[in-house]
C-alpha positions as CSV (number, residue, x, y, z in Angstrom):
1,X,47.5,135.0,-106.3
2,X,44.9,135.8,-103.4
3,X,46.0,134.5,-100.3
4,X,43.7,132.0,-98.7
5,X,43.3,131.5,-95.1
6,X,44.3,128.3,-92.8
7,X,41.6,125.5,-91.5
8,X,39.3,123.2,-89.3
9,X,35.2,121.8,-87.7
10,X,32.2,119.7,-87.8
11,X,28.1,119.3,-87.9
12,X,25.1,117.3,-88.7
13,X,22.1,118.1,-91.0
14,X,21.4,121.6,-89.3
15,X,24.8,123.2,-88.8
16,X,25.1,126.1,-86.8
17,X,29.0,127.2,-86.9
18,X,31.1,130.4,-85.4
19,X,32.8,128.4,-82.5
20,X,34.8,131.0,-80.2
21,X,33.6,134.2,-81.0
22,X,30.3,134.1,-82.0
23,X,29.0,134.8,-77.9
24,X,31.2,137.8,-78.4
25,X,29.1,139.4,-81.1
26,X,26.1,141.9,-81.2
27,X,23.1,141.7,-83.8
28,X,24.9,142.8,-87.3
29,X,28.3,141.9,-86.0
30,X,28.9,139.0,-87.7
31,X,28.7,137.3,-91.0
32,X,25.7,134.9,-91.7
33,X,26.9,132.2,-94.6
34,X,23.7,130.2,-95.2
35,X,23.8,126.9,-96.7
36,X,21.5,124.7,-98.3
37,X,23.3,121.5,-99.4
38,X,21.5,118.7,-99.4
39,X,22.5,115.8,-96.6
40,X,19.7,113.4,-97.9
41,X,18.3,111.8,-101.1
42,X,20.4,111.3,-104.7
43,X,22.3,114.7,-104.2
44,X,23.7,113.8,-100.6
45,X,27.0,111.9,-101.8
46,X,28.0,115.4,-103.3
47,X,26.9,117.7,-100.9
48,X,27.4,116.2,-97.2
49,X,31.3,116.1,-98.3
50,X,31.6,119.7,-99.3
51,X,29.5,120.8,-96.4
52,X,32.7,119.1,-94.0
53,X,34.9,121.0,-96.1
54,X,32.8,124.5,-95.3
55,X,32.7,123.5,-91.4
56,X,36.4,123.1,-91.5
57,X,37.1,126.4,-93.4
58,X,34.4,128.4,-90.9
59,X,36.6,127.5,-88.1
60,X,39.6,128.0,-89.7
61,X,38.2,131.6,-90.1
62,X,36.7,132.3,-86.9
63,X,40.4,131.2,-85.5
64,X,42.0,133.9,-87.6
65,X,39.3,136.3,-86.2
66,X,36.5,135.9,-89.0
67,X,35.9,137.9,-91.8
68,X,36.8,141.7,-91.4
69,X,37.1,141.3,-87.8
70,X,33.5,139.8,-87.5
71,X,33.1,136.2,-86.8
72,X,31.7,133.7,-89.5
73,X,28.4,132.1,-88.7
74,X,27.5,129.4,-90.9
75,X,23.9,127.3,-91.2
76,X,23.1,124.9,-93.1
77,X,19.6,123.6,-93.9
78,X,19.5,120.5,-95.7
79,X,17.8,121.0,-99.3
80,X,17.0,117.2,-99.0
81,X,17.8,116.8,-102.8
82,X,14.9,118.6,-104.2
83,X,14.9,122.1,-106.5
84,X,11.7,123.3,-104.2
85,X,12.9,122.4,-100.7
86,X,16.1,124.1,-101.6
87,X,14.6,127.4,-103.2
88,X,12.7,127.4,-99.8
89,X,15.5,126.6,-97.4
90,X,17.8,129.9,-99.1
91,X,14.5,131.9,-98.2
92,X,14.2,131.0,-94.6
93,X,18.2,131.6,-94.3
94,X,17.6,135.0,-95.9
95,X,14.6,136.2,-93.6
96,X,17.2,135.2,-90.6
97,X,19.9,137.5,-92.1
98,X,21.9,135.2,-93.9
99,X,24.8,138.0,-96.0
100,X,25.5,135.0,-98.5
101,X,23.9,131.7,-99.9
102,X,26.0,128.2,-100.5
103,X,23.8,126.7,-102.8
104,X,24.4,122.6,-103.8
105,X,26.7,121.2,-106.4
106,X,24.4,121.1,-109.4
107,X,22.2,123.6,-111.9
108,X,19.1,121.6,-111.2
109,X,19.3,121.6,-107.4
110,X,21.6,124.4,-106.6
111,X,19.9,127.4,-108.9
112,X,16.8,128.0,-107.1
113,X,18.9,128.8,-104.0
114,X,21.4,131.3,-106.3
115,X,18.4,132.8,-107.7
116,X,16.7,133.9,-103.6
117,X,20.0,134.6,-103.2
118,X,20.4,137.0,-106.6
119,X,16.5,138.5,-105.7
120,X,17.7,139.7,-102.4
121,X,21.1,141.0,-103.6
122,X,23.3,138.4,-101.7
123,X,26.5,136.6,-102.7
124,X,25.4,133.0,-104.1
125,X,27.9,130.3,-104.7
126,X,27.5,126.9,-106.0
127,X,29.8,124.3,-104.4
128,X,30.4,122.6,-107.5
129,X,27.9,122.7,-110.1
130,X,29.5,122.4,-113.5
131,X,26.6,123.2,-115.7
132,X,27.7,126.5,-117.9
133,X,24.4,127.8,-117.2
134,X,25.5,127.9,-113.5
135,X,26.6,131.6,-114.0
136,X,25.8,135.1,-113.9
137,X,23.6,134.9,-117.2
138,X,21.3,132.6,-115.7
139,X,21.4,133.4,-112.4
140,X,22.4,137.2,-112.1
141,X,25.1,139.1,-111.5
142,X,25.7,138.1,-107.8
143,X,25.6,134.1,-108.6
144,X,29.2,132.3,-109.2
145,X,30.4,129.0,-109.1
146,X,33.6,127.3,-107.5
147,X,33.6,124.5,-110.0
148,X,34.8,124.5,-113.6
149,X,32.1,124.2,-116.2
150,X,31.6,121.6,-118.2
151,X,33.4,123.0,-121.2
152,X,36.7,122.7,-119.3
153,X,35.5,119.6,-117.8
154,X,34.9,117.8,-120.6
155,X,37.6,119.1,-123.1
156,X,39.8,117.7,-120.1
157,X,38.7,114.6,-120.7
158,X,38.6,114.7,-124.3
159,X,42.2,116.0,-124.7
160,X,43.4,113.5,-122.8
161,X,42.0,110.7,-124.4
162,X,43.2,112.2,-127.5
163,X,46.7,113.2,-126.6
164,X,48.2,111.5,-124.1
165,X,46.5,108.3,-124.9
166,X,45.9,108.1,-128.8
167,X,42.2,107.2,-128.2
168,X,41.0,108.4,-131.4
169,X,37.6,107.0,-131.0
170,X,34.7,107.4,-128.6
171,X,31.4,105.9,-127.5
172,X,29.4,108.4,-125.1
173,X,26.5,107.4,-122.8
174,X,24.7,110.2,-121.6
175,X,22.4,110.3,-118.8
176,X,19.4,112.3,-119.6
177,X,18.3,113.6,-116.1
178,X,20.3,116.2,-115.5
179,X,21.6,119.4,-117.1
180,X,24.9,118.5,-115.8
181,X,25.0,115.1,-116.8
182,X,23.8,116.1,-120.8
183,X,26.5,118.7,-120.8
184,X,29.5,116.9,-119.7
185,X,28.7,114.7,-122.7
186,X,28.3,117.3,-125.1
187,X,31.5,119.2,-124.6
188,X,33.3,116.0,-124.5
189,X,31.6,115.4,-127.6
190,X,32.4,118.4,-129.4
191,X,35.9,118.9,-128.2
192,X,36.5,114.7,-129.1
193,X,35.7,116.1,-132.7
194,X,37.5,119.4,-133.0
195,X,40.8,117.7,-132.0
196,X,40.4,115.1,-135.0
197,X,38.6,112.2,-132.9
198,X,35.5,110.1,-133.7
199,X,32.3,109.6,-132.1
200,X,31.1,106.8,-133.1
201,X,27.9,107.3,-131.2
202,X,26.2,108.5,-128.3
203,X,23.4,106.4,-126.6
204,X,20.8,107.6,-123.9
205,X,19.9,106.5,-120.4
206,X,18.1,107.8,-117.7
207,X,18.8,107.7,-114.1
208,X,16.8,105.5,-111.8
209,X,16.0,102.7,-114.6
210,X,18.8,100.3,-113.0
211,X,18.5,98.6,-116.6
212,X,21.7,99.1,-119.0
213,X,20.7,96.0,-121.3
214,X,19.8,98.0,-124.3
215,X,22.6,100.3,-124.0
216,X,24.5,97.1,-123.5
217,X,23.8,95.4,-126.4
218,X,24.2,97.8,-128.3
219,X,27.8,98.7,-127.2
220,X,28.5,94.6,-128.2
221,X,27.0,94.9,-131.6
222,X,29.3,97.5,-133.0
223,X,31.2,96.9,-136.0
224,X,33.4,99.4,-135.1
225,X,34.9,99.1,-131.6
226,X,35.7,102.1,-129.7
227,X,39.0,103.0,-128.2
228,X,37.6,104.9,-124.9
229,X,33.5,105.0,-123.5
230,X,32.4,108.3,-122.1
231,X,30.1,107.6,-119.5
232,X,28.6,110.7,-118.1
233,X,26.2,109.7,-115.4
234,X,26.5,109.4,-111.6
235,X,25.6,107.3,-108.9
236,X,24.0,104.8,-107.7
237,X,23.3,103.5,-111.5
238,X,26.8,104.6,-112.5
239,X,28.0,101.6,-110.4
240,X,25.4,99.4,-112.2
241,X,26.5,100.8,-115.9
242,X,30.3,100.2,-115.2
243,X,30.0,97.1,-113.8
244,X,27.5,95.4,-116.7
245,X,29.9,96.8,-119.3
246,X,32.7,94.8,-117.6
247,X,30.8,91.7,-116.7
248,X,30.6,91.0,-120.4
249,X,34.1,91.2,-121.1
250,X,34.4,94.7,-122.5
251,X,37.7,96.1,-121.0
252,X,37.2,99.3,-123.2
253,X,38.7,102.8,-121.5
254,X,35.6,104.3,-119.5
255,X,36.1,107.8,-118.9
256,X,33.7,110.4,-117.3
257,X,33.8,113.1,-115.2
258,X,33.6,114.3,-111.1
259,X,30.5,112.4,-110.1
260,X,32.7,109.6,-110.5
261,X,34.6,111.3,-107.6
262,X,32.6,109.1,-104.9
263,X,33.8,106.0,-102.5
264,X,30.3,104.5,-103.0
265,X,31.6,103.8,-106.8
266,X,35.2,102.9,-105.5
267,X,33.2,100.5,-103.4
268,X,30.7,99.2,-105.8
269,X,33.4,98.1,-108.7
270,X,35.8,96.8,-105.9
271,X,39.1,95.6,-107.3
272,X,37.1,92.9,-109.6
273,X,35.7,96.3,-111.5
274,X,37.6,98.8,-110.7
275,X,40.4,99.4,-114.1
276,X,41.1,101.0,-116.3
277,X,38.4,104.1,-115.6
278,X,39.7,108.1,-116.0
279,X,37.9,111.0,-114.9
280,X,37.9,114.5,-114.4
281,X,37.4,115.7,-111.1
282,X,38.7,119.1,-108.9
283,X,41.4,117.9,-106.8
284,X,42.9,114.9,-105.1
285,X,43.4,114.4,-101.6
286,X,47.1,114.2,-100.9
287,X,49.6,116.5,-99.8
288,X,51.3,118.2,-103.0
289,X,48.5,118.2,-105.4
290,X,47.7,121.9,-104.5
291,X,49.0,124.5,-102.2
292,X,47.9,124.4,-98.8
293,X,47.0,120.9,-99.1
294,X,49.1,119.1,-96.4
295,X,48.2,121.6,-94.1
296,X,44.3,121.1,-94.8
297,X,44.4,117.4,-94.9
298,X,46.1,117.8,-91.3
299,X,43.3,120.1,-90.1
300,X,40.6,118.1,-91.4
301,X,41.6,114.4,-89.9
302,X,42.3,116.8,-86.7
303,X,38.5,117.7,-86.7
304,X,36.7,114.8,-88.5
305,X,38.8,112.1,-87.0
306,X,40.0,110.7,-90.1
307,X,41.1,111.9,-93.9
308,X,38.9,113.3,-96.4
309,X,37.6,110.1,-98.9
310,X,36.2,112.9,-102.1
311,X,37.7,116.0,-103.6
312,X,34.4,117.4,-102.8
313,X,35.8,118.1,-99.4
314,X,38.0,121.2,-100.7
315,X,34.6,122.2,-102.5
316,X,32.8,123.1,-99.7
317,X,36.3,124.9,-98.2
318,X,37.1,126.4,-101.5
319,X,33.5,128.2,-101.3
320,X,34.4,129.4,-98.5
321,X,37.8,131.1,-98.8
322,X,35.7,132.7,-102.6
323,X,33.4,134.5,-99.8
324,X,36.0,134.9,-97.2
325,X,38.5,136.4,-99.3
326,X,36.2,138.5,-102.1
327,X,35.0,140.1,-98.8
328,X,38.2,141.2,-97.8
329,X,39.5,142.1,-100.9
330,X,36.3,144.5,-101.2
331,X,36.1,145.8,-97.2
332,X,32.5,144.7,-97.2
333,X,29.9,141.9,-97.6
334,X,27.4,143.6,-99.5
335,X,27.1,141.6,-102.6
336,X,27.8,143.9,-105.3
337,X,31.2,144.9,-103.8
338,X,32.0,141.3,-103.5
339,X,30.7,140.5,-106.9
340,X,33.5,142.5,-108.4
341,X,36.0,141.6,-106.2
342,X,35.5,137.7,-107.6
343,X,35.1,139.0,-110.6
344,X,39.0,141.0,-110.7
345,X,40.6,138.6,-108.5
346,X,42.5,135.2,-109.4
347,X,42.3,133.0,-107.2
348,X,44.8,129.8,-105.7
349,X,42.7,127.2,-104.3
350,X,42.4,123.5,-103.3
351,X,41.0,122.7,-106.4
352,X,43.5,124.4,-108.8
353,X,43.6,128.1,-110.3
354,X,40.6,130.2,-110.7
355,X,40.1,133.3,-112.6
356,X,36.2,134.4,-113.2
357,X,35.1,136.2,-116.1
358,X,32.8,139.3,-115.6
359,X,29.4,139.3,-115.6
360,X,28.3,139.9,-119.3
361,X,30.4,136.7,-120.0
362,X,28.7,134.8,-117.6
363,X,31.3,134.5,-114.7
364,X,32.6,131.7,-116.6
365,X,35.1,130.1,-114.2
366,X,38.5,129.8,-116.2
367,X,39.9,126.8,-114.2
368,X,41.9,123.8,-113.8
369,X,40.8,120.7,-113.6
370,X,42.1,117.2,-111.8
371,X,42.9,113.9,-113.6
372,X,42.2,110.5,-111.7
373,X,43.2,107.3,-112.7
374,X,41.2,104.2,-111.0
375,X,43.1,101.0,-110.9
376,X,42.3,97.9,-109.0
377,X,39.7,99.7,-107.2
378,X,42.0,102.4,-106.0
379,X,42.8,105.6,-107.3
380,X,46.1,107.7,-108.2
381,X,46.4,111.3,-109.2
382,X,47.1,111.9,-112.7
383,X,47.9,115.9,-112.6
384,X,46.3,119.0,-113.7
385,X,45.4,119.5,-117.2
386,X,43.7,123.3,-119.0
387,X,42.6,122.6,-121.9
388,X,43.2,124.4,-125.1
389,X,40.8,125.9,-126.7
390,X,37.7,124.6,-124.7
391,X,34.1,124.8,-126.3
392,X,32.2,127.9,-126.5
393,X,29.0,127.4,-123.3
């Protein structure tokens, strides 16, 4: 496994990071990582977390004397949750010499910062966008992910439903408004099927409506009850959609996948809401559940003042460490060289083993993923499940 370094730091909405050594560097003496995550608007509750998680990994780098011997810079512009104002930001970052591009945790808002990044020949990586067509076919042959895609995501699910809990039949509500959310359905669709499981039927919604009545009446009128409901949505209506399927009395098995990573569901079920709900996410943040995790978890409440509340955190370090460590593995930061280094490197990470395809297969990221179980409002890791046999993207 590729080695990956230590910890630790901190920032706002502009984040301007290479504590220590960066008065010691001349122009072209140091590594520019650009980011533009979004801190504001619906994307914010994924991409603020991970962009702690990058602050905390820059330092950890500049402390063990940067990448190659130059210190780490790192940027960040905030995208403010639109595809435009992104696309723009990884421009700006690239005209001030920015070697690589963090782009946010979604297709939809993270690509047209991959795509600046893939027209100027730099290193883009998506915290945790889990779209498959957040790859190289897509994007280009520089552009990556740190997630898992939603094949792996959602056959997680679906095997697990299956399997370990002889859930042989499934209700899916998919949330039309992003490519992500419409995926993670489908593959837990398909993969619900090919192991021998029923779909009984999969009903639409679309973000920002606040209004689940339909879907909800619907879900009451079945003659055939299912054993699990895939939701795959996110916040803030994922909250709403949860918690008017269990003000009616339905205490069905709701499963879905990382958006439901988030304290701001946690705190919207409460305890009254809060059971029997599964999902997939890309870690869990207590010491054991990966390598290196103790000694992150230390780092970070050393530098944010108290522990990480998301997986997302080891997101934004995970993207990191990919840079840090393809870089090193190549003995340069031009993106080509560190293209193939990701691509012929596996990888041990926060959020579970990584091993990229090459670029004519789309950089798919061969992954595991994280089980969560929420009960009484609170959470408890599950373990790590790879799927067999995940869909084709």
């Amino acid at each position: 496994m590729q080695k990956l370094y230590g910890i630790a730091l901190a920032s706002v909405a502009v984040a301007v990071l290479g504590l220590g050594l960066a008065g010691t560097a001349q122009a072209g003496e140091e590594v520019f990582i650009g980011g533009a995550l979004s801190l504001t608007g619906i994307q914010a509750p994924l991409d603020e977390p991970t962009l702690r998680g990058a602050e905390v990994a820059v330092k950890a780098l500049n402390d063990k004397g940067g990448i190659l011997g130059m210190p780490v810079k790192f940027v960040n512009i905030d995208g403010k949750s639109d595809p435009v104002t992104v696309g723009n930001v990884a421009v700006q970052l690239i005209d001030q010499g920015a070697n690589m591009i963090i782009a946010p945790c979604d297709f939809d808002f993270g690509g047209p910062a991959s795509r600046e990044a893939q027209k100027a020949g730099l290193i883009g990586i998506s915290t945790c966008a889990s779209a498959p067509a957040y790859g190289s076919k897509a994007l280009g042959d520089k552009q990556f992910t740190a997630s898992m895609w939603n094949t792996t995501m959602g056959a997680a699910a679906a095997e697990y439903a299956f399997k370990e809990k002889g859930w042989k039949t499934a209700y899916a509500v998919t949330d039309t408004f992003l490519e992500y959310t419409v995926t993670l359905s489908q593959y837990f669709i398909e993969h619900m099927k090919n192991l021998g499981g029923k779909v009984i039927a999969e009903d639409k919604y679309t973000q920002g409506d606040q209004d689940f009545s339909a879907q909800l009446a619907r879900i009451q009128n079945l003659s055939e009850k299912p054993d699990v409901i895939f939701i795959s949505s996110y916040m803030p209506d994922l909250g709403t959609i949860i918690k008017s399927i269990r003000e009616v009395g339905i205490k069905t098995p709701i499963m879905g996948g990382d958006s439901y990573d988030d304290p701001g569901l946690f705190a919207a079920l409460g305890e009254a809401y809060g059971d029997d709900i599964w999902f997939i996410t890309h870690s869990y943040m207590k010491e054991g559940a990966a390598p290196g995790m103790g000694d992150f978890l230390a780092k970070y409440e050393e530098v944010h003042g108290e522990p990480p509340d998301t997986a997302f955190v080891a997101m934004g370090w995970d993207t990191v460490m990919l840079m840090a460590n393809a870089a090193e593995a190549a003995g340069s930061i031009e993106g080509a060289a560190m293209a193939k280094a990701l691509e012929t490197t596996t990888f041990d990470l926060l959020s579970g083993k990584l091993k990229y395809t090459d670029a004519m297969d789309g950089h798919d990221p061969r992954k595991e993923a994280a089980l969560v179980e929420l009960q009484d409002g609170k959470t408890t890791f599950i373990g790590w499940i790879t799927p067999e046999n995940p869909p084709a993207p």
